[in-house]
Every structure is written in structure tokens, then in C-alpha cells.
PDB file of N, H, CA, C and O in Angstrom:
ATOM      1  N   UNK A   1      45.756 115.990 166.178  1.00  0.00           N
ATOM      2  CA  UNK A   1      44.688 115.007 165.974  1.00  0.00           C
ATOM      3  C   UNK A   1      45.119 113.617 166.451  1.00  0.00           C
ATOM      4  O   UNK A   1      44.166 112.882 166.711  1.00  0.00           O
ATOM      5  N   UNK A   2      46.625 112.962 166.668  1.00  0.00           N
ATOM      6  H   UNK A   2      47.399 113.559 166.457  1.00  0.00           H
ATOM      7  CA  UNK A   2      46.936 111.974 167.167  1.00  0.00           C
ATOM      8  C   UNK A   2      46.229 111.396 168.354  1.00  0.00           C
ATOM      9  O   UNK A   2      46.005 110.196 168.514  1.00  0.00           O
ATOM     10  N   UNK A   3      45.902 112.361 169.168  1.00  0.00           N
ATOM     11  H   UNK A   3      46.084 113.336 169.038  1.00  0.00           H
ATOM     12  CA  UNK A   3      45.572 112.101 170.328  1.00  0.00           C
ATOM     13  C   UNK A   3      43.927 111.291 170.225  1.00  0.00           C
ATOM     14  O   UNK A   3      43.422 110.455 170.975  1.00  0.00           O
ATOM     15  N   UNK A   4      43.397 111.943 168.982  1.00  0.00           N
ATOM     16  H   UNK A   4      43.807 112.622 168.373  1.00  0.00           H
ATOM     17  CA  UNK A   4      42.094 111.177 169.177  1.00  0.00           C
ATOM     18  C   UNK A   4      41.705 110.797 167.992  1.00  0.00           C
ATOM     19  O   UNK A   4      40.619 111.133 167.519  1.00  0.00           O
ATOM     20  N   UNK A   5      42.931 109.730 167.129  1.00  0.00           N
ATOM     21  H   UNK A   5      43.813 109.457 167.514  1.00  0.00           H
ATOM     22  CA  UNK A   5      42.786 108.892 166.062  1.00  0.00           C
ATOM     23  C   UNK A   5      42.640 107.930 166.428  1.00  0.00           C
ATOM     24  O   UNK A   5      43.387 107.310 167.186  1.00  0.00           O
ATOM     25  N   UNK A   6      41.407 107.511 165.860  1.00  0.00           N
ATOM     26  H   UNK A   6      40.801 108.014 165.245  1.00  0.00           H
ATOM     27  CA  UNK A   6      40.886 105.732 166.058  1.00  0.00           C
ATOM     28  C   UNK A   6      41.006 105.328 165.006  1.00  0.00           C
ATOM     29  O   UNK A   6      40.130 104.512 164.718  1.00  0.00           O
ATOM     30  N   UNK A   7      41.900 105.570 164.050  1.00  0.00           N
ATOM     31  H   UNK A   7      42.611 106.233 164.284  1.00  0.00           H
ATOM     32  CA  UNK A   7      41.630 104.729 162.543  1.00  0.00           C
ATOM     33  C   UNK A   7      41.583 103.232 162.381  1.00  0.00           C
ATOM     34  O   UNK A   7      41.069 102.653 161.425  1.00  0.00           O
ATOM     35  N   UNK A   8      42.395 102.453 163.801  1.00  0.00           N
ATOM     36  H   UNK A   8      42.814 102.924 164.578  1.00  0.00           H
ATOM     37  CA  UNK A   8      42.422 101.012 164.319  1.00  0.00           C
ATOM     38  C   UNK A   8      41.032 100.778 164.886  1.00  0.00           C
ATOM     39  O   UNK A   8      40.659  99.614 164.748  1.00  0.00           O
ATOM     40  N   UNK A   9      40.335 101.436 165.375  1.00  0.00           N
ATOM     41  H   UNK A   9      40.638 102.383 165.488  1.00  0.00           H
ATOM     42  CA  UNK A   9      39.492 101.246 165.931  1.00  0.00           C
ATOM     43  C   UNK A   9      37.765 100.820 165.874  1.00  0.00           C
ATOM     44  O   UNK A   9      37.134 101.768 165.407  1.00  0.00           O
ATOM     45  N   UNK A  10      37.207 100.080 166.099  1.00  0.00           N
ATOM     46  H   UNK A  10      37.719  99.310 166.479  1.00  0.00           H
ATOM     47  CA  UNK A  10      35.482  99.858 165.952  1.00  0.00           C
ATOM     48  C   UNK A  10      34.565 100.568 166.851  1.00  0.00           C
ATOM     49  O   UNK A  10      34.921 100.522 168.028  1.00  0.00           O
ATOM     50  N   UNK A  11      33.597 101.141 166.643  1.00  0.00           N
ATOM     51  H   UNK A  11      33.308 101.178 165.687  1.00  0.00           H
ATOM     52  CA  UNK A  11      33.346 101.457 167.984  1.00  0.00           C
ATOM     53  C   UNK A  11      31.643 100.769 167.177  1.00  0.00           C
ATOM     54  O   UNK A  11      31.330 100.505 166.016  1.00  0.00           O
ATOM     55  N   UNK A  12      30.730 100.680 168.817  1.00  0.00           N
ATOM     56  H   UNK A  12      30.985 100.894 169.760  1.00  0.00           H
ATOM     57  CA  UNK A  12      29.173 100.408 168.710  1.00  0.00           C
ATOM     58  C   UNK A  12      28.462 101.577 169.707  1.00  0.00           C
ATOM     59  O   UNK A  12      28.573 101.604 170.932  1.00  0.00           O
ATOM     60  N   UNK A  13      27.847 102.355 169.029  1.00  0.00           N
ATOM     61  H   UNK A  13      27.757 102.333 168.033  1.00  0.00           H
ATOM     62  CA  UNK A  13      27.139 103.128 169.724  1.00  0.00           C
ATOM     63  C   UNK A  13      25.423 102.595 169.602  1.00  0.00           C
ATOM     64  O   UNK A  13      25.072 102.069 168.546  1.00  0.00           O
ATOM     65  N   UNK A  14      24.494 102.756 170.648  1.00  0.00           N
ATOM     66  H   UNK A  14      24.780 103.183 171.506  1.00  0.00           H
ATOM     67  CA  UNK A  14      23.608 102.116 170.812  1.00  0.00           C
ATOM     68  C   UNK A  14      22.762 103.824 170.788  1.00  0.00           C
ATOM     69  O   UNK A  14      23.406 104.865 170.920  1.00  0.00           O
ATOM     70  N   UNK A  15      21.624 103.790 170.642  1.00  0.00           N
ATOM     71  H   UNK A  15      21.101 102.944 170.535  1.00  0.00           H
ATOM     72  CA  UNK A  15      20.787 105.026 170.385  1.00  0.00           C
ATOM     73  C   UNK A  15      21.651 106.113 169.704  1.00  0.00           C
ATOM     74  O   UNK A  15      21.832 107.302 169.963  1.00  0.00           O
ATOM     75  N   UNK A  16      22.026 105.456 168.940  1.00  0.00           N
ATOM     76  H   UNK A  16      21.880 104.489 168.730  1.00  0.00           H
ATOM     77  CA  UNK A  16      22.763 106.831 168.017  1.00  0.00           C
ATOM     78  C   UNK A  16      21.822 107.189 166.420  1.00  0.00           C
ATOM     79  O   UNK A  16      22.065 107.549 165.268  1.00  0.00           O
ATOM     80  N   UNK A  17      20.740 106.840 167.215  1.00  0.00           N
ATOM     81  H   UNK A  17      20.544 106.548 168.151  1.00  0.00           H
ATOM     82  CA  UNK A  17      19.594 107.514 166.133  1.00  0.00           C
ATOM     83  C   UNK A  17      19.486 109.000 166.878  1.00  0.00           C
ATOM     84  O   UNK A  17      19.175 109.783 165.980  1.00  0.00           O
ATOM     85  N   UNK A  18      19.565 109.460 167.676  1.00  0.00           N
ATOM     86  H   UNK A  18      19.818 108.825 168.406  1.00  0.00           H
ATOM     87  CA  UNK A  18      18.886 110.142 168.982  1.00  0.00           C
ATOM     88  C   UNK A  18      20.155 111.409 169.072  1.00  0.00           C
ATOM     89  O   UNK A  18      21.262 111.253 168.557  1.00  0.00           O
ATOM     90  N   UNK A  19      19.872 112.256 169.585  1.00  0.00           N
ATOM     91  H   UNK A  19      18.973 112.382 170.003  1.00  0.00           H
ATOM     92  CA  UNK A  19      20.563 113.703 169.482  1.00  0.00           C
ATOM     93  C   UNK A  19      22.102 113.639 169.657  1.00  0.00           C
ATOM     94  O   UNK A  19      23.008 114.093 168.957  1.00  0.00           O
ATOM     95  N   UNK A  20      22.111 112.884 170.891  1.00  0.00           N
ATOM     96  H   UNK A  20      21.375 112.515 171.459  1.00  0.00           H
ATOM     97  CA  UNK A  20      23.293 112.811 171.599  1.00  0.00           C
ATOM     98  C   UNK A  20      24.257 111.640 171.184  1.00  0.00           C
ATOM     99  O   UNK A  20      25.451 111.818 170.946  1.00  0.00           O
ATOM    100  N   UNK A  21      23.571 110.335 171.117  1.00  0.00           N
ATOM    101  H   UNK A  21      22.601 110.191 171.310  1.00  0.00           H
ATOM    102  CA  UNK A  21      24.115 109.603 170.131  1.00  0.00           C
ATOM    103  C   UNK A  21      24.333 109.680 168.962  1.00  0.00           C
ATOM    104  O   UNK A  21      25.006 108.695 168.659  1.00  0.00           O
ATOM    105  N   UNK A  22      24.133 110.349 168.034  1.00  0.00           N
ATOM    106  H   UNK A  22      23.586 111.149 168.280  1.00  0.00           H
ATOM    107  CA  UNK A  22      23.813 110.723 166.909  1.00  0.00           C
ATOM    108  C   UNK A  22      25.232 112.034 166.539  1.00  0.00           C
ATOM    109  O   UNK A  22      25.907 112.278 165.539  1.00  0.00           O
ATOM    110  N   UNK A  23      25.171 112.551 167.796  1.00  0.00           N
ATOM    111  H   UNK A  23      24.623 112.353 168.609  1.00  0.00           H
ATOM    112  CA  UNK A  23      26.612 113.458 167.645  1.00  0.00           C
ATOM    113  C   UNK A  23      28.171 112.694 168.772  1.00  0.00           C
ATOM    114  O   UNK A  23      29.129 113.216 169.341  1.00  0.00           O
ATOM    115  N   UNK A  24      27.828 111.717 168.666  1.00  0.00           N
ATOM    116  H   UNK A  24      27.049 111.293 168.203  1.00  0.00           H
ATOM    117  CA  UNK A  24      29.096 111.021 169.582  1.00  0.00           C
ATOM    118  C   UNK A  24      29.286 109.878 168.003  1.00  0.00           C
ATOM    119  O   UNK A  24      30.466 109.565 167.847  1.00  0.00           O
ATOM    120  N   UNK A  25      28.527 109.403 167.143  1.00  0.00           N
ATOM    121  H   UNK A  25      27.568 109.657 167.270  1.00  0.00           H
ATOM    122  CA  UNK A  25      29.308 108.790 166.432  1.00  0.00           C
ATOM    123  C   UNK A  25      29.219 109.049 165.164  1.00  0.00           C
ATOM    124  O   UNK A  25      29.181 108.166 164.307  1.00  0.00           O
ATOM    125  N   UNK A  26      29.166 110.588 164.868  1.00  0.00           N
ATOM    126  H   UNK A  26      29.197 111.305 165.564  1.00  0.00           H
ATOM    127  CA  UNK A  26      29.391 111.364 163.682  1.00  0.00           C
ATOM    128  C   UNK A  26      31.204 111.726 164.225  1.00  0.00           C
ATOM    129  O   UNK A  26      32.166 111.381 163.540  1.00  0.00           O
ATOM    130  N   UNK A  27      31.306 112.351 165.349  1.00  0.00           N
ATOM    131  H   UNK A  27      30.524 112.631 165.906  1.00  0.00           H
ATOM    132  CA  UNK A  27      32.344 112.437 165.982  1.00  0.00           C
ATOM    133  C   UNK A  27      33.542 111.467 166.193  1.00  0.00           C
ATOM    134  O   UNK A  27      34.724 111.810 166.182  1.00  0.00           O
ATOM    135  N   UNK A  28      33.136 110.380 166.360  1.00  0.00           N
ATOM    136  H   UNK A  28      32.176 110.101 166.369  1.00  0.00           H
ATOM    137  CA  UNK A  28      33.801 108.937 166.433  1.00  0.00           C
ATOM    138  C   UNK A  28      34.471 108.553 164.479  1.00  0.00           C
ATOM    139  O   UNK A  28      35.504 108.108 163.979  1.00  0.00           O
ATOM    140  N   UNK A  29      33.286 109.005 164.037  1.00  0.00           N
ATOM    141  H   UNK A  29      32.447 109.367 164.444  1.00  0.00           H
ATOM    142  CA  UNK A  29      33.615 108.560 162.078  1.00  0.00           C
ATOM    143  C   UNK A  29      34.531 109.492 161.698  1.00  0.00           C
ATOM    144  O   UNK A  29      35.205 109.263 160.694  1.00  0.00           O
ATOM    145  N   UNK A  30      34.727 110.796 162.493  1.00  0.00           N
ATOM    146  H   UNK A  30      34.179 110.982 163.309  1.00  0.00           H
ATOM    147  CA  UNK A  30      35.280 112.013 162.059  1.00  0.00           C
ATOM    148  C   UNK A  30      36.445 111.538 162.625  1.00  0.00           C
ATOM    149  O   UNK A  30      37.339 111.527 161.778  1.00  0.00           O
ATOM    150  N   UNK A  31      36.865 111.078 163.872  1.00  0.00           N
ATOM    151  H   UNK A  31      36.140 111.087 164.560  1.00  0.00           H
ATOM    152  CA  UNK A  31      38.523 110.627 164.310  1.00  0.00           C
ATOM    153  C   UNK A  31      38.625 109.275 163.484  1.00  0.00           C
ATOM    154  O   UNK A  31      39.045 108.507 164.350  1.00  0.00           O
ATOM    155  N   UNK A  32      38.491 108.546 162.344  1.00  0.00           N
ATOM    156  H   UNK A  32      38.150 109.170 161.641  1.00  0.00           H
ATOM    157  CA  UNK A  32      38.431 107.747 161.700  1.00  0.00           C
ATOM    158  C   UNK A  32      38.030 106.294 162.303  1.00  0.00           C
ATOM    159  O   UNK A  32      38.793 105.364 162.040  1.00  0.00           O
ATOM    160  N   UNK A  33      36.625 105.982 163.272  1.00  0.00           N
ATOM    161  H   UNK A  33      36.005 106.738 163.486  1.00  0.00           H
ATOM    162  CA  UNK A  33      36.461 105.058 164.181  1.00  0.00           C
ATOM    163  C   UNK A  33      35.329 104.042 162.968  1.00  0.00           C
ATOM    164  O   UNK A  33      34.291 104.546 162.540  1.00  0.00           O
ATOM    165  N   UNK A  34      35.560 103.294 162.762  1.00  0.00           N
ATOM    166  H   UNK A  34      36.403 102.885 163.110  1.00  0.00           H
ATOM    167  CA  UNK A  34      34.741 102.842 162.044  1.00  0.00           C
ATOM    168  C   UNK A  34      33.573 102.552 162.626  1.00  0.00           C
ATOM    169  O   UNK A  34      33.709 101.757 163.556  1.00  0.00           O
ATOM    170  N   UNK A  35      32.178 102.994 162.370  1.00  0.00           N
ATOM    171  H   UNK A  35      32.068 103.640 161.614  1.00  0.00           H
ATOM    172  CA  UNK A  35      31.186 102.861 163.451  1.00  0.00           C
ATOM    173  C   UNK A  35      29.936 101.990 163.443  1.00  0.00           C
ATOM    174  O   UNK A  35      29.414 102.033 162.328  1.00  0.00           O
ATOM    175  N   UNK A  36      29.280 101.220 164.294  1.00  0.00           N
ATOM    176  H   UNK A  36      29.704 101.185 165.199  1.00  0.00           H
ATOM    177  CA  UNK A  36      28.234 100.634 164.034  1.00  0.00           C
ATOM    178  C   UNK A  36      27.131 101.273 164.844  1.00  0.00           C
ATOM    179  O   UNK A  36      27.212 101.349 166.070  1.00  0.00           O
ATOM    180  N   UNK A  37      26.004 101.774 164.096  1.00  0.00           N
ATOM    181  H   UNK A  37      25.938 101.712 163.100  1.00  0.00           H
ATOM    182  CA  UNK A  37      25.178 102.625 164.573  1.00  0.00           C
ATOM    183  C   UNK A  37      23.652 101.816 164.927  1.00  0.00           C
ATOM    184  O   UNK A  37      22.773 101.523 164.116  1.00  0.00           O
ATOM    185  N   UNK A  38      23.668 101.622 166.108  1.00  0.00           N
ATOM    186  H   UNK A  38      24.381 101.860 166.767  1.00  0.00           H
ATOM    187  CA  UNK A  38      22.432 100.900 166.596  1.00  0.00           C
ATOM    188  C   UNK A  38      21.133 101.569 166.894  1.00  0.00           C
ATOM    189  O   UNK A  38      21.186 102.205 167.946  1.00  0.00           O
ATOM    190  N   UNK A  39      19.983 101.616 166.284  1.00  0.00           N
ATOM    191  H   UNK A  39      19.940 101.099 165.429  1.00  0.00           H
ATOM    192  CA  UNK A  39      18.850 102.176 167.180  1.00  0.00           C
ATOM    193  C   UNK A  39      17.697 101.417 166.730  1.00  0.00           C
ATOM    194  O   UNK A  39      17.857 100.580 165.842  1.00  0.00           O
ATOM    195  N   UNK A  40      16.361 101.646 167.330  1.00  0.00           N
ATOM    196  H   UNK A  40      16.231 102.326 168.052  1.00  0.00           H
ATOM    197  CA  UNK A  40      15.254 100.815 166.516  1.00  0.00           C
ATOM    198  C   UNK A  40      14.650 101.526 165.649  1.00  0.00           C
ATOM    199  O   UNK A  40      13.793 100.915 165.010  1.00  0.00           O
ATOM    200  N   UNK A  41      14.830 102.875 165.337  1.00  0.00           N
ATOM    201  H   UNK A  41      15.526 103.371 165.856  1.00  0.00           H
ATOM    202  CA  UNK A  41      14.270 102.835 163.582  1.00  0.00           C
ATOM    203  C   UNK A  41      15.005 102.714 162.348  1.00  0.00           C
ATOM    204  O   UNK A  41      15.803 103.597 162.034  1.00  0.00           O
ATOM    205  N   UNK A  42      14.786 101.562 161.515  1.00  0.00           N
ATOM    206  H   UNK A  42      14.138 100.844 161.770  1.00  0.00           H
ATOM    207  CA  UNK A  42      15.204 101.317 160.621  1.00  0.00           C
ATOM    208  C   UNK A  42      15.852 102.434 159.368  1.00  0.00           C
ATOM    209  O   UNK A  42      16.991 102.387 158.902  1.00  0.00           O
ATOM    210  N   UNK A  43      14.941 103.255 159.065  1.00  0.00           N
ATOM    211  H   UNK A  43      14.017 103.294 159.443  1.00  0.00           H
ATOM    212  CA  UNK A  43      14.669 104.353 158.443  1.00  0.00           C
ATOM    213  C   UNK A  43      15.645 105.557 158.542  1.00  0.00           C
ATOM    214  O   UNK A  43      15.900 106.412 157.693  1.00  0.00           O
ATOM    215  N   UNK A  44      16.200 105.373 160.006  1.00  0.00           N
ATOM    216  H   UNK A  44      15.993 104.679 160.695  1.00  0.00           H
ATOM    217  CA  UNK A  44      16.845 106.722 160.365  1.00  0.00           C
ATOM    218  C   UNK A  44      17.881 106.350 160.808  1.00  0.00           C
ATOM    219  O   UNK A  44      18.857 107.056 160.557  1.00  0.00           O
ATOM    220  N   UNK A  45      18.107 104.962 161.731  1.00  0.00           N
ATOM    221  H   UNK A  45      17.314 104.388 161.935  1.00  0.00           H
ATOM    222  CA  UNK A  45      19.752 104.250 161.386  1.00  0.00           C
ATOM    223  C   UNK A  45      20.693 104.115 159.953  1.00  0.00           C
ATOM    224  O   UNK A  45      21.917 104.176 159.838  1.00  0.00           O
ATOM    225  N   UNK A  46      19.657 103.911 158.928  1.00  0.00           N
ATOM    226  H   UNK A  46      18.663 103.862 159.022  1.00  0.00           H
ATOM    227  CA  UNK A  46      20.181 103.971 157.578  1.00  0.00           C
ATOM    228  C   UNK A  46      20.557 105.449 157.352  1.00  0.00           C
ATOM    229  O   UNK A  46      21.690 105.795 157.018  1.00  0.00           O
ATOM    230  N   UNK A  47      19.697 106.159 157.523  1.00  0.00           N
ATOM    231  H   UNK A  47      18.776 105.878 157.794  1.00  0.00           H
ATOM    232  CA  UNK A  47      19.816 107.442 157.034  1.00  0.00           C
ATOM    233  C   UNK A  47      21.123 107.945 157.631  1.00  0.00           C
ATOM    234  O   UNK A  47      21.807 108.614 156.856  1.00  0.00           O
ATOM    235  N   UNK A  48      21.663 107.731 159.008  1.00  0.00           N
ATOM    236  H   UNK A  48      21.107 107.188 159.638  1.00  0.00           H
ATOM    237  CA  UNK A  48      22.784 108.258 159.775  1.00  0.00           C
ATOM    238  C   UNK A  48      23.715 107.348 159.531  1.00  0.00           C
ATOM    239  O   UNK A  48      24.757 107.699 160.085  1.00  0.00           O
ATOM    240  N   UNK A  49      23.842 106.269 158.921  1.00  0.00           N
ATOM    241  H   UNK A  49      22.996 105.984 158.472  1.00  0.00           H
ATOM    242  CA  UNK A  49      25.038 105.486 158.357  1.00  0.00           C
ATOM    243  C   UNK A  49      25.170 106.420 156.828  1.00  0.00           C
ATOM    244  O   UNK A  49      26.089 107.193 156.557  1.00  0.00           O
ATOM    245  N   UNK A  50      24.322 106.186 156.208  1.00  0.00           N
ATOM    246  H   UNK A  50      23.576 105.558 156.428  1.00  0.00           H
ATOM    247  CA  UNK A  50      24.562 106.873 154.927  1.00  0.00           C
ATOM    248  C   UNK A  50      25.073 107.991 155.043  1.00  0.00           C
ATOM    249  O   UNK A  50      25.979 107.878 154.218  1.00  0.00           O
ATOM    250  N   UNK A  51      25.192 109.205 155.538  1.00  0.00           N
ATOM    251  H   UNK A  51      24.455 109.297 156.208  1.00  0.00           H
ATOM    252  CA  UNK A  51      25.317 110.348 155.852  1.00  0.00           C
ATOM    253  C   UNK A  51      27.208 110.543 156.281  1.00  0.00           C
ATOM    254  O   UNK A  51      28.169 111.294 156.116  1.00  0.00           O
ATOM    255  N   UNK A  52      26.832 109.389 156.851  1.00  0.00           N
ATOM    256  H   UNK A  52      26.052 108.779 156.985  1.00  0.00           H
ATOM    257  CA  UNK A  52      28.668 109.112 157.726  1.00  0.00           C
ATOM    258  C   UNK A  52      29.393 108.402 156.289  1.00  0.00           C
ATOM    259  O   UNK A  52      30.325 109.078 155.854  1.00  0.00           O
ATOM    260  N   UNK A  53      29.179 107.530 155.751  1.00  0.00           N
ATOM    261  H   UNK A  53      28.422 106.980 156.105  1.00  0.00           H
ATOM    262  CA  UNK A  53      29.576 106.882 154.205  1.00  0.00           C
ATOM    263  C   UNK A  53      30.089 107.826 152.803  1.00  0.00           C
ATOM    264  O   UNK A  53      30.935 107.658 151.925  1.00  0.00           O
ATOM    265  N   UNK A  54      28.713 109.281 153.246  1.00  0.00           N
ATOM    266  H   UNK A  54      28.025 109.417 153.959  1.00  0.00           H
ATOM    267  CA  UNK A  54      28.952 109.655 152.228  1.00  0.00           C
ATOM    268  C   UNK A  54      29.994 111.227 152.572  1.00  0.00           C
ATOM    269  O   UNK A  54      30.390 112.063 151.760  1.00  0.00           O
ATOM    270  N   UNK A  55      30.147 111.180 153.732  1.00  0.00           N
ATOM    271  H   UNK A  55      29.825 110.501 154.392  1.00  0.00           H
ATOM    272  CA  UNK A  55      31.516 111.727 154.022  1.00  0.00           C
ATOM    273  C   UNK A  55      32.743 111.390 154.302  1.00  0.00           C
ATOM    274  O   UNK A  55      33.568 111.940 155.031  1.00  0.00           O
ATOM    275  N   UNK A  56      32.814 110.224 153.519  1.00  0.00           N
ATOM    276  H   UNK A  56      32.144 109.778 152.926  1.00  0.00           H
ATOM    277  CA  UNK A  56      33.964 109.011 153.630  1.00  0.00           C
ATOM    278  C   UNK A  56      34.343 108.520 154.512  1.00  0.00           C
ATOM    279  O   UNK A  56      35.499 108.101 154.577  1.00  0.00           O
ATOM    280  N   UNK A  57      33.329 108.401 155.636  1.00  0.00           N
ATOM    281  H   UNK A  57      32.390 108.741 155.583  1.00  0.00           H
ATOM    282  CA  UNK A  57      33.719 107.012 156.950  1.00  0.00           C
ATOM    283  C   UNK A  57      32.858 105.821 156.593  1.00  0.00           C
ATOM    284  O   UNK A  57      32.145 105.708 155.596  1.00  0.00           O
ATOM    285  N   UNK A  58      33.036 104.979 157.542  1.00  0.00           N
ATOM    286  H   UNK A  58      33.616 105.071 158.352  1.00  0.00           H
ATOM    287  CA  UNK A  58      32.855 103.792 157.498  1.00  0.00           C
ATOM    288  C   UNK A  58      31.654 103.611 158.525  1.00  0.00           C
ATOM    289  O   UNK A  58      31.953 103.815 159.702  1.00  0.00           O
ATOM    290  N   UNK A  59      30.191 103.220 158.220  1.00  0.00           N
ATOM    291  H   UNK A  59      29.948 103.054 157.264  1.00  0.00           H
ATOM    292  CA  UNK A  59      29.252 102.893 159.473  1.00  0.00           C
ATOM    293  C   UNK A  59      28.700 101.956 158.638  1.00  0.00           C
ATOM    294  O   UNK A  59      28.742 101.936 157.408  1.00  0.00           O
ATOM    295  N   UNK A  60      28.040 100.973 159.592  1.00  0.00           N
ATOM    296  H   UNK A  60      28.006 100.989 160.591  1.00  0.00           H
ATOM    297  CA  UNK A  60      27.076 100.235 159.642  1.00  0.00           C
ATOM    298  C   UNK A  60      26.307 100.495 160.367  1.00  0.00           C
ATOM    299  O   UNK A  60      26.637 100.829 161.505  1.00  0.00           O
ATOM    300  N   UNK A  61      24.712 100.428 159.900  1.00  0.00           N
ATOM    301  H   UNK A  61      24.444 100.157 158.975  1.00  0.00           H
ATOM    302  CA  UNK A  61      23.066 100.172 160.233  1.00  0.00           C
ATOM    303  C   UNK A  61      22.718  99.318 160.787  1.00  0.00           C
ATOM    304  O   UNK A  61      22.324  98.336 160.158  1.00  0.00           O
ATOM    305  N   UNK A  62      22.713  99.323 162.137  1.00  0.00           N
ATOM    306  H   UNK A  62      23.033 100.121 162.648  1.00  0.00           H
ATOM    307  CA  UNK A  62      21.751  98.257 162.801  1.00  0.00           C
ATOM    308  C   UNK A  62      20.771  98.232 163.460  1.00  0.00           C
ATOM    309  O   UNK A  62      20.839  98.413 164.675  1.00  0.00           O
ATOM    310  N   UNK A  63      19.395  97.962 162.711  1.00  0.00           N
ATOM    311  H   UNK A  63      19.340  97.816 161.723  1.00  0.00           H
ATOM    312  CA  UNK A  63      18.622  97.992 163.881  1.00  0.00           C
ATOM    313  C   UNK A  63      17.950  97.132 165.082  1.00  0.00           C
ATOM    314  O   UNK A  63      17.169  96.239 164.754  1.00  0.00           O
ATOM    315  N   UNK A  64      18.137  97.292 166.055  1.00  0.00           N
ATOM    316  H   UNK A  64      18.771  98.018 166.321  1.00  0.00           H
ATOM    317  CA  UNK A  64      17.670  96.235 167.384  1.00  0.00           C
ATOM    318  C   UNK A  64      16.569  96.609 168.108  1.00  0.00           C
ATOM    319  O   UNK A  64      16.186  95.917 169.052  1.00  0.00           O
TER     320      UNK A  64
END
């Protein structure tokens, strides 16, 4: 797992409300990347931060 520990790391994924985004920073929270999850629905950016939180990573909700 060394190889793809980000526990130093932030990452910003932008449409990660959306299928593909949505599985690149569930993936990113899972190598310990702390993540900020950008999309424009409010509703479902929360919902995919919460989801990542309550499997003990770290995201923030943003919507733009």
C-alpha cells in the first residue's frame, strides 16, 4: 500500500458527484488523501462527503 499512500496529501476533485468522479475520490479517501469533493448539487456533494467521513476519511463538500 506504500506505493499509493497519500496520508500527507489533499487532493480536489471537481465532478465527483458523477460516476467516475465519485469513484476516483472514494479511492483517493481510501489511500488516506484527504478530499475536497466539488460538484453543483448541494444535496449529493454532502451526501458523498458524508459517506467518505463515515468510513473514517476526511472530505469536504463543496458546491460550485
Amino acid at each position: 500500500m506504500s506505493l499509493f499512500d497519500l496520508t500527507t496529501k489533499v487532493t480536489v476533485i471537481t465532478g465527483a458527484t458523477g460516476v467516475l468522479g465519485g469513484a476516483m475520490v472514494r479511492g483517493l479517501a481510501w489511500a488516506d488523501a484527504k478530499v475536497a469533493i466539488l460538484g453543483r448539487r448541494e444535496e449529493v456533494t454532502g451526501e458523498v462527503a458524508q459517506s467518505i467521513c463515515d468510513e473514517g476519511g476526511e472530505a469536504l463538500a463543496l458546491t460550485c
